[in-house]
C-alpha positions, 0 to 999 in steps of 0.5 A, a space after each residue: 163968808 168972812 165969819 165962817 172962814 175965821 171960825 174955820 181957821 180958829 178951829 184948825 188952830 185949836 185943834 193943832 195947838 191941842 198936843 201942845 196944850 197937852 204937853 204943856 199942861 197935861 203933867 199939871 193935871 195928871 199930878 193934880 187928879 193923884 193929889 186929890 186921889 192921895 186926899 182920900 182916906 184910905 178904906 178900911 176894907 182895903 186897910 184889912 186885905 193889907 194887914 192880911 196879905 202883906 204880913 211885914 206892913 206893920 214892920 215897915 215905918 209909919 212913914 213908909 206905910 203913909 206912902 204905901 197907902 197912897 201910892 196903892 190908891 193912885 196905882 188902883 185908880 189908874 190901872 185896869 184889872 181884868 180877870 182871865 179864864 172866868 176870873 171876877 176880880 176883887 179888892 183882895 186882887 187889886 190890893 194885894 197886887 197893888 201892894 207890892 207893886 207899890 213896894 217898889 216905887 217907895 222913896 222914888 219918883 211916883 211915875 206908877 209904871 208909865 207904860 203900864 195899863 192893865 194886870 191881867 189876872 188868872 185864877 192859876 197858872 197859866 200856859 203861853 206859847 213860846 217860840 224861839 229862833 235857835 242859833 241855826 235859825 231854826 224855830 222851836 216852839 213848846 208850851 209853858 207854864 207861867 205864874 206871872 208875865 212882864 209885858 213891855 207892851 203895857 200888860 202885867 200877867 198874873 196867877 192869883 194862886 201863885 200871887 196869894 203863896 207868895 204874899 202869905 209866905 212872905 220869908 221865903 224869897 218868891 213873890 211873883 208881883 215883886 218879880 214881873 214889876 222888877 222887869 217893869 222897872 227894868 223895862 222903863 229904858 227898852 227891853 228887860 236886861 238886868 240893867 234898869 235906870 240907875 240914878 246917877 249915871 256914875 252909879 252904873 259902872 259898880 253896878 255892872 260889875 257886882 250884877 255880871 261877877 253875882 250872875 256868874 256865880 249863880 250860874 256856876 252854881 246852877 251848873 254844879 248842882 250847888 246850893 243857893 239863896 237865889 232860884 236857879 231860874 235867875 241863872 237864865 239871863 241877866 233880866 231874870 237875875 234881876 227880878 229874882 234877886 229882887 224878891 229875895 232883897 224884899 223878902 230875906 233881907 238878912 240872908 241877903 246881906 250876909 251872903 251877899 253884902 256887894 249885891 245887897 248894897 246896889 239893891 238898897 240904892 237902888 230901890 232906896 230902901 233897906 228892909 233889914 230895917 224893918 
């Protein structure tokens, strides 16, 4: 009787130290599996979906392209791809998805988007039920269509087609990878808001007035009819300014920096990177 009650106590005591196991030595773990990940040799089939949908990889610096690589192999080891509406999906998805999604994160913290399981794929755009209070109280619902969806829940939503335009024209501002995992990072600190967690807490107060004068603007010239670097649909809330700005940053850089060398500034800080060099 004396041996069962003592077993019985270490097993409620093993069991209730186990969360703290975790967050003592979880972190441990989770970084020591990517490093082995990142050990791996990069495959070779995955090396030619990468020359061919992100054509600017051999511009960037050996340096970034290491980093890249690495990230893409951590990022497709962790996160679930799941194909809607019939899709199978292939390394081309996984890669070219990861690809970009990884763009993001170089020169940061590696926390691959913590909050993210799954990217759902669907061979094309797909159609979502929207549902909006208006001012009065009263709902509105209507059917969209979407190329691309950033869940806070954990999700990423994707059209394949829309994601290959947007890879292979890759000097044309629009990439749809690059916007929903811009609301990802923008969703790490709650809901999208075109405010995303800056580095230094000095640096928000810059940021808050280039982003608020630039949305402005863009909204101004959406009213009018006037013509812009940015798509229009950045002029509907600042988190869509956000994403919207972000894939011109990746993408027309040069355009960027002359028309808007304040905007262009916060970004290279921001992301760490400056793609004029590339």
């Amino acid at each position: 009787m004396v041996r069962d009650i003592d077993v019985s106590v270490l097993l409620i005591l093993s069991v209730a130290l186990l969360p703290i196991a975790w967050i003592i030595g979880g972190p441990y773990w989770l970084e020591y599996r990517r490093r082995k990940i990142r050990s791996q040799p990069f495959p070779d089939a995955w090396r030619k979906i990468l020359q061919r949908y992100m054509p600017y990889f051999r511009a960037l610096p050996s340096d970034l392209q290491l980093q890249l690589k690495k990230h893409m192999q951590v990022f497709i080891a962790e996160k679930q791809f799941i194909g809607c509406d019939g899709l199978q999906i292939t390394d081309a998805m996984r890669v070219t998805i990861a690809a970009y999604a990884c763009l993001l994160i170089l020169n940061r913290r590696a926390d691959y988007y913590p909050t993210l399981r799954q990217i759902l794929v669907y061979p094309s755009a797909f159609i979502v039920d929207h549902k909006q209070f208006d001012s009065a109280g009263v709902l509105h619902e209507r059917r969209e269509v979407r190329a691309g969806e950033s869940w806070s829940q954990g999700q990423v939503v994707l059209s394949w087609q829309d994601t290959v335009e947007g890879a292979l024209h890759s000097d044309d501002g629009r990439n749809v990878v690059i916007h929903e995992f811009a609301h990802q990072l923008d969703q790490q600190n709650g809901e999208a808001n075109g405010a995303p967690i800056l580095a230094r807490s000095e640096q928000y107060q810059s940021w808050s007035k280039t982003f608020a004068g630039e949305f402005s603007r863009l909204q101004e010239q959406a009213r009018n009819g006037e013509v812009s670097l940015f798509d229009y649909y950045g002029a509907t809330s600042p988190a869509e300014f956000f994403a919207v700005v972000s894939e011109v940053f990746f993408e027309q850089p040069q355009q960027m920096a002359a028309e808007y060398p304040a905007l262009y500034e916060q970004l290279t800080r921001f992301y760490r990177l400056n793609p004029l060099s590339w």
